[in-house]
N, C-alpha and C positions, 0 to 999 in steps of 0.2 A: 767727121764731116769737114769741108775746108770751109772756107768762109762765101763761097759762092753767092752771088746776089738771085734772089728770088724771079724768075721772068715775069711774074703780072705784076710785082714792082715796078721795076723798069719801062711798061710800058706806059703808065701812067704818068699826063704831064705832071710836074712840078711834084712828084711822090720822093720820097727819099729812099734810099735802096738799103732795103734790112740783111746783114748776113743772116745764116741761119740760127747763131748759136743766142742770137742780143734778141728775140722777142718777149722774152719776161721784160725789158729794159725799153722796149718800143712800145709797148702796151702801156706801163708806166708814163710816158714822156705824153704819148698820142690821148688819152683820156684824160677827162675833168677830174677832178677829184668826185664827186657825185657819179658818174658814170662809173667811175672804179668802183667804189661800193655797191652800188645797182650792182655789175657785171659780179660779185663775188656773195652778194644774198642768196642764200639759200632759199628759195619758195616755197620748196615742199617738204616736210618730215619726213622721216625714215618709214617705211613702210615696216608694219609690223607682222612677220610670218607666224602662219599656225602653226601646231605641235607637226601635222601630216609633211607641211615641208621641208621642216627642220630635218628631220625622218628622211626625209627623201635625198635632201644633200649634203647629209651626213653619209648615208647608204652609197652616194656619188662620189663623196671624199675616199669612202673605203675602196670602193671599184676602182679608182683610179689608181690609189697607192697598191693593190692587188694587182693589176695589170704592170706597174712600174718593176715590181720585183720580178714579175712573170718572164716579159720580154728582158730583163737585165738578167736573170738563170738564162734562160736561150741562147741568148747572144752570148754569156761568158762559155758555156758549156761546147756553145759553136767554135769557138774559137781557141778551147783546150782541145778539141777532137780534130781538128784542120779543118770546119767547116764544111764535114762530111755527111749526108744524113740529116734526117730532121728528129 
């Protein structure tokens, strides 16, 4: 990304114009010390799943890494045959 300034920066009076790559470094400067902490508190605990969904996106982990070898055999197999054929 180049250093481009932001347009709804700019168009504010008296705002100072953030590249893209410095807002960990604007966020730092522009908040209180107290507003920093607020903004990085956690509010809520981790939600704790039951045995069923654990199960379920596990079963989703597996589908997905099945499908990755599936369509990677097709595709190499396409492409040793010239792409002929299904």
């Amino acid at each position: 990304m180049s250093n481009a300034m932001r347009p709804e920066m700019m168009r504010q009076p008296g705002a100072r114009a953030i590249p893209y790559g410095d807002t960990d470094t604007w966020v730092r400067e522009t908040l209180e010390p107290g507003q920093l902490v607020n903004a990085k508190v956690q509010r809520y605990s981790r939600r704790q799943l039951g045995v069923g969904m654990h199960v379920l996106l596990w079963a989703l982990r597996l589908y997905v890494v099945l499908m990755l070898i599936a369509v990677t055999v097709k595709f190499v197999t396409a492409i040793q045959t010239g792409g002929a054929g299904s």
